[in-house]
C-alpha positions in Angstrom: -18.8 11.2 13.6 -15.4 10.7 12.2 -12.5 10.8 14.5 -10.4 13.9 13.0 -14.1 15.5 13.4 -14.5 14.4 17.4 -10.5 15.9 17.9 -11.1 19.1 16.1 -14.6 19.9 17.7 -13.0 18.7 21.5 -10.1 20.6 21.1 -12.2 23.7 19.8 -14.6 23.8 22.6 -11.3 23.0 24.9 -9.7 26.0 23.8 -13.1 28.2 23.6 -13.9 26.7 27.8 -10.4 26.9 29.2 -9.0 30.2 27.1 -12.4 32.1 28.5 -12.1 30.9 31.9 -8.8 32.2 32.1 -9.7 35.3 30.8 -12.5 36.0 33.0 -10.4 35.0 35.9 -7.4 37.2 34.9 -9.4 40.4 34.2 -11.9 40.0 37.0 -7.9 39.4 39.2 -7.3 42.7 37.6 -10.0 44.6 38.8 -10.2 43.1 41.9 -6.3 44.3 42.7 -6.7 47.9 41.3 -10.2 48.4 43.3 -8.4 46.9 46.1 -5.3 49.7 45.5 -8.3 52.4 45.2 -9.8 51.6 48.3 -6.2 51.2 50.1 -5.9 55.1 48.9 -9.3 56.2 49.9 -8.6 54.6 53.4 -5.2 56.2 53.6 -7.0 59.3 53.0 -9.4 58.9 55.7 -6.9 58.0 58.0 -4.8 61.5 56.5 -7.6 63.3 57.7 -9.0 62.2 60.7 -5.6 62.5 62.1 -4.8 65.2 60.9 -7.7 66.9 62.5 -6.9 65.3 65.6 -3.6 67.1 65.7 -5.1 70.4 64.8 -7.4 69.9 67.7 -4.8 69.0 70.2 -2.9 71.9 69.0 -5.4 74.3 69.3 -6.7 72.7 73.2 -3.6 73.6 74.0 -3.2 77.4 72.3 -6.5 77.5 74.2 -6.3 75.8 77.1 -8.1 78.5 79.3 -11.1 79.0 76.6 -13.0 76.9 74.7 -12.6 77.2 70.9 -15.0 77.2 68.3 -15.1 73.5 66.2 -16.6 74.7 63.4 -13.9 77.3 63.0 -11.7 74.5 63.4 -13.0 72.2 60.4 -13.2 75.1 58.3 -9.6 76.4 58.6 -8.5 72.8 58.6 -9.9 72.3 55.3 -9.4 75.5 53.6 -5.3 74.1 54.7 -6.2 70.9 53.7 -7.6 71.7 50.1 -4.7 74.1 49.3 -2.5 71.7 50.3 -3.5 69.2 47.0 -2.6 72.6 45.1 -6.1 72.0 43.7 -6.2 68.0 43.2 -9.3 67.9 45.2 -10.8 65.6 42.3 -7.4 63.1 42.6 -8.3 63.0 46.5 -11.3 63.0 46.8 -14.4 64.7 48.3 -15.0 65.3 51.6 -17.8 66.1 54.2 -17.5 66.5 58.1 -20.4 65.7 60.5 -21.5 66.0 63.6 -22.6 62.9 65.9 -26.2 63.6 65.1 -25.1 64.0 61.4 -25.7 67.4 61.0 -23.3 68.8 58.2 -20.6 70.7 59.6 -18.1 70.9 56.6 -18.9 69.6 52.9 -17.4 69.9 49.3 -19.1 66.9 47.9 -19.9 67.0 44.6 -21.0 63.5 43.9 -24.5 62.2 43.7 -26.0 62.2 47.4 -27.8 59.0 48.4 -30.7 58.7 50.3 -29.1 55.2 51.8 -25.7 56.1 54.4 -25.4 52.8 56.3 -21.8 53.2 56.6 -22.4 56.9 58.7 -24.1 54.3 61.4 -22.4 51.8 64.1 -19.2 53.7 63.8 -16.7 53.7 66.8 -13.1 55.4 67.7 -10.1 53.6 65.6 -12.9 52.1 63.1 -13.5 53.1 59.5 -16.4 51.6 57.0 -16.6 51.6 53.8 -19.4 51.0 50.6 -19.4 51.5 47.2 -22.7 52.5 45.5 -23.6 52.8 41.9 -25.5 55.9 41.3 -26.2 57.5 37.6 -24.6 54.8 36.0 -20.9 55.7 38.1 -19.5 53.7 40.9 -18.1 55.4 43.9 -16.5 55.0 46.7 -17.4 55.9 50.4 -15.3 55.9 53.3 -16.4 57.0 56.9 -14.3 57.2 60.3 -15.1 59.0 63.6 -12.6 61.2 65.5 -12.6 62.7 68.5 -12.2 66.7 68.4 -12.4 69.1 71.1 -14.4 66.1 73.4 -16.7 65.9 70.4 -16.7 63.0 68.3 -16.9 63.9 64.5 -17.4 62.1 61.6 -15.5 62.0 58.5 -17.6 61.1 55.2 -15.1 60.6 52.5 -16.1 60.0 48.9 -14.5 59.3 45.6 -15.2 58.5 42.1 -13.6 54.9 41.1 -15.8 54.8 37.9 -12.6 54.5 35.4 -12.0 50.9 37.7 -15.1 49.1 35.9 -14.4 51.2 33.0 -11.4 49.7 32.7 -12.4 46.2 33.3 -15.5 46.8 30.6 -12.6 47.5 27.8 -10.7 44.9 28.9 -13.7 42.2 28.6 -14.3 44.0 25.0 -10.2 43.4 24.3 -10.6 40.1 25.6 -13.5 39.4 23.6 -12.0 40.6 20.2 -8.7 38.6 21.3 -10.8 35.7 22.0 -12.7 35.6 18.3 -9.2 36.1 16.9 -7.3 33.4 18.4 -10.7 30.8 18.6 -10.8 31.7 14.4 -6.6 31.0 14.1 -6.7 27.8 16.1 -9.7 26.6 14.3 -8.4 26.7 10.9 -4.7 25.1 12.1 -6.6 22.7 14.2 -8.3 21.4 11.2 -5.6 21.0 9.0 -4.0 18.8 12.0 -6.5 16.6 13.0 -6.7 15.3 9.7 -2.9 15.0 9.3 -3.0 13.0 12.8 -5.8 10.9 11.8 -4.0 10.5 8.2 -2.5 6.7 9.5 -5.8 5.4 10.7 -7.5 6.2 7.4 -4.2 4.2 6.1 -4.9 1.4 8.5 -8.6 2.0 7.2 -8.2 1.6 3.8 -5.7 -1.7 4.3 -8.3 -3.7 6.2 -11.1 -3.2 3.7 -8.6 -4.3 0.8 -7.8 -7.2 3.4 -11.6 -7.7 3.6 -11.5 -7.9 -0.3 -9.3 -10.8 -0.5 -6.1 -8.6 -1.1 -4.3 -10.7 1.4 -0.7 -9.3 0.8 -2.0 -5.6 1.3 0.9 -4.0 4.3 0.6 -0.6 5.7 3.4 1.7 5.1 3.4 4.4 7.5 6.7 6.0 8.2 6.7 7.7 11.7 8.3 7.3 15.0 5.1 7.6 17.2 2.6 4.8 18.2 1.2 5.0 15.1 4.3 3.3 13.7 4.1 0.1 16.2 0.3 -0.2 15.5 1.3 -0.3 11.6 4.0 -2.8 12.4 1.8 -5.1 14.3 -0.9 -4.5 11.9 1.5 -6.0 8.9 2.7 -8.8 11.5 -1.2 -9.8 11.7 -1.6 -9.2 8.0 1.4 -11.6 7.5 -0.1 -13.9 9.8 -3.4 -14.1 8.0 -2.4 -14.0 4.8 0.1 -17.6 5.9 -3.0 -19.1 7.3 -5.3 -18.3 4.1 -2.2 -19.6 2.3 -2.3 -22.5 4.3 -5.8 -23.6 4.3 -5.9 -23.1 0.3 -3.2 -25.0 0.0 -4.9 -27.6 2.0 -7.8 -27.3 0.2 -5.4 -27.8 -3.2 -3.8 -30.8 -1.4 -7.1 -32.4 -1.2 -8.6 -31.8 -4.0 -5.2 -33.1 -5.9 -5.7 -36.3 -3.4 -9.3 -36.7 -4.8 -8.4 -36.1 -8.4 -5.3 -38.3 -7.7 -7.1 -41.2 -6.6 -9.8 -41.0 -9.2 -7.5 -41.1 -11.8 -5.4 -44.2 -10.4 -8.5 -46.2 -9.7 -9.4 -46.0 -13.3 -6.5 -48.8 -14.1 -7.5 -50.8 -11.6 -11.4 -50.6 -11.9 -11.2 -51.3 -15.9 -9.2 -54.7 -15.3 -11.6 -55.3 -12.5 -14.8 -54.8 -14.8 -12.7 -56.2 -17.9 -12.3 -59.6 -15.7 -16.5 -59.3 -14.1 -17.2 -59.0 -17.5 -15.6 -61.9 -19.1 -16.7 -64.1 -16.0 -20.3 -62.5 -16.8 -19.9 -63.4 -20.6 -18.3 -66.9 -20.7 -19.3 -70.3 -20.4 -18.2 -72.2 -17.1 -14.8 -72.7 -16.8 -13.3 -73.7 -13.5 -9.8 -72.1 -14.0 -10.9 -69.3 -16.2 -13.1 -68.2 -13.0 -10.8 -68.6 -10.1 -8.0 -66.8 -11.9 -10.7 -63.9 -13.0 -11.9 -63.9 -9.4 -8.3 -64.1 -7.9 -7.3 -61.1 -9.7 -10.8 -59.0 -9.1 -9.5 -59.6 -5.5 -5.9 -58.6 -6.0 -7.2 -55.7 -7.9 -9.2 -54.8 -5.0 -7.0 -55.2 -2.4 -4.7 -53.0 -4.6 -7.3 -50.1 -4.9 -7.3 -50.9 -1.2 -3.6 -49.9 -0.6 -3.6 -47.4 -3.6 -5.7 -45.3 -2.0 -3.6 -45.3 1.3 -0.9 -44.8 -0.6 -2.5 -41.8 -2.6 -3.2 -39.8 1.8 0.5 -40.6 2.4 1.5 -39.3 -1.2 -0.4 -36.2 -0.6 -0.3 -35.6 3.4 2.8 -37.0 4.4 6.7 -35.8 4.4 9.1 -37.7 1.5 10.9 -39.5 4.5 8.0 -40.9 5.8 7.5 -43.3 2.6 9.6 -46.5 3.7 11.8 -47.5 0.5 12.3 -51.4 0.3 14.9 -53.3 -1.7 13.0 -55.1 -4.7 13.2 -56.7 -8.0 12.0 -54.4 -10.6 11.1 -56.7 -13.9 8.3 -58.6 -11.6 6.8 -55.1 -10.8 6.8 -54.2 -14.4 5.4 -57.7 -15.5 2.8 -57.0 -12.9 1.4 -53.6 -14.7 1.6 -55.1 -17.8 -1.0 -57.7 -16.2 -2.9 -54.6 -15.2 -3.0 -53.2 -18.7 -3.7 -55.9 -20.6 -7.2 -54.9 -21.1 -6.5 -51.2 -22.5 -3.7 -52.8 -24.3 -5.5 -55.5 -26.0 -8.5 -53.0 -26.6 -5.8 -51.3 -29.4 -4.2 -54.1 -29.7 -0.8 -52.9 -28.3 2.3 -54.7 -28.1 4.1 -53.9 -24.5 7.5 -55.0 -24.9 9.7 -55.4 -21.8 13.2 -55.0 -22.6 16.7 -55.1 -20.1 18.5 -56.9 -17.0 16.5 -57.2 -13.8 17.9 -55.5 -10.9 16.8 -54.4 -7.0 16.2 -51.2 -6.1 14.8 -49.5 -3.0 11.9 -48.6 -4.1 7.9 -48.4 -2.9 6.6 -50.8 -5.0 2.7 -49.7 -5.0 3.9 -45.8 -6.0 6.4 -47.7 -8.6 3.5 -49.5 -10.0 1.8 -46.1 -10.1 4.1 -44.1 -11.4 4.7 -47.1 -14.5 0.9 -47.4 -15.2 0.7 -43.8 -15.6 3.6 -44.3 -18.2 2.1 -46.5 -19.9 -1.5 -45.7 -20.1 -0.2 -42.2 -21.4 1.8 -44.3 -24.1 -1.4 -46.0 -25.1 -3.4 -43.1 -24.8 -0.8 -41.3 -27.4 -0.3 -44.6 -29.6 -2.3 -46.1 -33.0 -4.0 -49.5 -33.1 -1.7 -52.4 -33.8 1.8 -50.4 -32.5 4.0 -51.2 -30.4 5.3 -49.7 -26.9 9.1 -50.3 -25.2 9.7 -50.6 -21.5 13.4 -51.0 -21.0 15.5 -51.6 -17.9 19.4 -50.6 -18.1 21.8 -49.7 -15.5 24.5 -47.6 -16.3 27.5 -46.0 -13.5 25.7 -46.6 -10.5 21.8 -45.1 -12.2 19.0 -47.5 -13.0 16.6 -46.2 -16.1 13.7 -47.5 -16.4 12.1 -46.0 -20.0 8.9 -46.2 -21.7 8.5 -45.3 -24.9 6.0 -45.0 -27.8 6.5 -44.4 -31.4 2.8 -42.2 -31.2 1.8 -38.5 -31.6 4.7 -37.0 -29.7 4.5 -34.0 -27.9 5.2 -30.4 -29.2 8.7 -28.7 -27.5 6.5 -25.7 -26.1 4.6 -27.7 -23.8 7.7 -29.9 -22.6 8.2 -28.0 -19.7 4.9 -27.7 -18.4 3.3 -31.1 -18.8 4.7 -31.9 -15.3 1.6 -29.1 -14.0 -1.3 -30.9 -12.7 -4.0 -31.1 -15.4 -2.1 -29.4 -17.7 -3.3 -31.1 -20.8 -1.3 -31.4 -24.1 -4.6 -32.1 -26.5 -8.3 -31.1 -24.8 -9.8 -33.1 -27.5 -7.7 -36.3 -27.2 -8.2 -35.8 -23.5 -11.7 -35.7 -23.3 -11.8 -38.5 -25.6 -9.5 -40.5 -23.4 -11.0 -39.6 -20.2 -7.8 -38.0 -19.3 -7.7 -35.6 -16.9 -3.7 -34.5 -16.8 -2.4 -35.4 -13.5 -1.2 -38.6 -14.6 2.4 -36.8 -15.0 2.3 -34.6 -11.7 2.2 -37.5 -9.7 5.0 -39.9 -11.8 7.1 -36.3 -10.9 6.2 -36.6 -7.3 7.0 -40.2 -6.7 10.4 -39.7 -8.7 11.0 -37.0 -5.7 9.9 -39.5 -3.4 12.3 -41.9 -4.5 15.3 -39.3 -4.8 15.1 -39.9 -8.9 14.6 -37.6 -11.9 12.2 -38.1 -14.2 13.2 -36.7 -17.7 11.2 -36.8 -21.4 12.2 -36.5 -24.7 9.7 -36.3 -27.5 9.3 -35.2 -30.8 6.1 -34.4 -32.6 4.8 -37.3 -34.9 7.2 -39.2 -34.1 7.0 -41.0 -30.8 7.5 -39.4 -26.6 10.4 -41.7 -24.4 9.8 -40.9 -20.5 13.1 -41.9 -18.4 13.2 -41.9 -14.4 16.6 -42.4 -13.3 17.4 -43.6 -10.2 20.1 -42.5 -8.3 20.0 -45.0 -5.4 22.2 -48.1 -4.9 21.4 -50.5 -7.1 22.6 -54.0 -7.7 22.0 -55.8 -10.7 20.6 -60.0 -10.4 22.9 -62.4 -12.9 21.1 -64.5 -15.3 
């Protein structure tokens, strides 16, 4: 059951319960006080009259204080003064019938139904009055009874009266009530439905937001303008969204971090791995020769040992801060003669000239992500080159910058993808690529270890005509004399 459903139905049967209750006490209150007021006036009246006959006795003991006087006589005129006396209200006060002690009917006018059943005639004493009310032929009336003392006699005094319009009274207040009730029960229903759904209105909000949140819709916030709780809960339900959607953001780019370490690393061992089988194979294919093997074997090891540290070098590149990478003063033209060593193999396999041009100089530098970054130059610059060309890699320094350029005279790049080559595997030609083995991270990472090194990495290329790739170095520098 929804929850608008469970407020309207509990505040329904709330209303229904408590508005009933209090209506059935409040009428039932009402009756109680105005049968209470009837019998306060029925007793008053008993009272009236038993005194009142009392009186008349003593008055007339002591007119006839030497003879005895006749009781009935008494009663008779007492009444006839009594009735006249209500100028003809009898009905307002009330009927009335006189009895002896052994309940033998001395005066009556009663016109009401006569019961068989007059408990409240017996057990009576001086000073004491009963009372009953009886229900007879579908009316309710009231019977009072009191005993006096008259002449040495004691009488009694059988008052009755018709309280009928009392529960007549408190039957067409139940039917008001009743019609009231239906009224007010139908009003309140129909408001309370309309309200319980505006109050539950945010939670079906809050509703709908999780389930986009579910979907994947990670940047989904609640906007629910209020000044109530339900405001907070929406403002702590965006704080957790916020807080979700920063630790999905987090893990992906995790996940992204190592799958660009993966794809990282298995496009820098390429280099290393084809001079390592270039250098197996030519042991594997050539006659003994002492020299020929120890310097193939001594630089299958130093190509190992460089895989080794490459890949180290790749977790730091990928999982570590910029300031982390220790920068080392070194010579640059023995790193560059060093990849060209590397290359030689893809080199000679188009037969490629790699001309190393410029004045030698020491930088502060990592040399391993230097090497990197320059192999990726240059592979791309064979990769974009014709058999039998040549490629430049120049050194110059120029106010206080170091450049260190390769260029090509090949394909060339088109100016609509010069801005986005620097995207990981963003790749220029699919075909070439695919041909090549190229993947197109080869640039992402030059551009990250130009960061690294606090240079800029710039590219100027024109298509068919040849693609020059500059980092500039911004560090201190200081040039080595021939």
């Amino acid at each position: 059951m929804k929850l608008w459903l469970k407020i309207y139905l509990f505040s329904l049967l709330l209303l229904v319960f408590t508005l009933n209750i209090s209506g059935v006490i409040l009428i039932q209150k009402l009756h109680n006080d105005l049968l209470e007021k009837e019998v306060e006036k029925s007793l008053s009246e008993e009272k009236f009259v038993s005194s009142q006959l009392r009186i008349n006795s003593l008055y007339m003991q002591k007119i006839h204080s030497d003879t005895d006087y006749d009781i009935d006589t008494l009663i008779s005129t007492f009444m006839d003064e009594y009735n006249n006396s209500t100028n003809g209200e009898s009905t307002q006060h009330g009927n009335i019938e006189i009895l002896d002690y052994q309940d033998k009917v001395i005066y009556s006018d009663m016109k009401f139904p006569d019961s068989n059943e007059k408990e409240e005639l017996s057990d009576l004493s001086l000073g004491k009055i009963s009372y009953i009310i009886r229900t007879l032929e579908g009316k309710q009336y009231l019977y009072v009874s009191g005993l006096v003392n008259v002449n040495n006699s004691q009488i009694k005094i059988h008052y009755a009266k018709d309280i009928s319009n009392v529960y007549v009274q408190k039957m067409n207040q139940y039917t008001l009530f009743m019609k009231l009730d239906i009224l007010i029960c139908f009003i309140f229903a129909v408001f309370m439905f309309f309200i319980s759904r505006l109050i539950t209105k945010p939670i079906n909000t809050l509703i709908e937001s999780t389930q986009k949140i579910s979907l994947g819709q990670y940047s989904e916030r609640v906007r629910i303008k209020s000044k109530d709780e339900f405001n907070v809960l929406s403002n702590n339900f965006n704080m957790m969204a916020q807080t979700i959607e920063d630790k999905i953001n987090e893990l992906e780019m995790s996940n992204i971090e190592k799958e660009t370490f993966i794809n990282n690393l298995t496009h820098e061992l390429k280099t290393p791995l084809t001079s390592i089988i270039g250098y197996a194979n030519l042991i594997r294919t050539s006659k003994y020769n002492e020299k020929l093997f120890f310097e193939s074997a001594d630089y299958i090891y130093k190509e190992g040992k460089r895989l080794e540290k490459m890949a180290f070098k790749m977790m730091d590149l990928i999982y570590t801060k910029t300031q982390k990478i220790k920068l080392i003063p070194e010579k640059i033209i023995p790193i560059i003669y060093e990849v060209k060593k590397s290359l030689l193999v893809k080199l000679g396999d188009k037969n490629i000239n790699l001309i190393v041009k410029g004045e030698d100089c020491i930088l502060d530098v990592d040399k391993d992500l230097i090497s990197m970054a320059l192999c990726n130059l240059v592979e791309n610059a064979i990769k974009a080159s014709e058999n039998n060309s040549e490629i430049y890699l120049n050194v110059s320094v120029l106010n206080d910058k170091t450049f260190i350029s390769v260029k090509d005279f090949g394909s060339g790049i088109a100016k609509e993808h010069l801005d986005k080559i620097w995207q990981p595997f963003y790749v220029v030609d699919k075909a070439r690529s695919r041909k090549s083995n190229g993947a197109g991270i080869g640039l992402s990472i030059c551009k990250k270890i130009a960061v690294i090194h606090n240079a800029e990495i710039k590219i100027n290329s024109e298509l068919g005509k040849g693609t020059e790739v500059t980092i500039i170095f911004n560090n201190h520098t200081e040039a080595i004399g021939n």
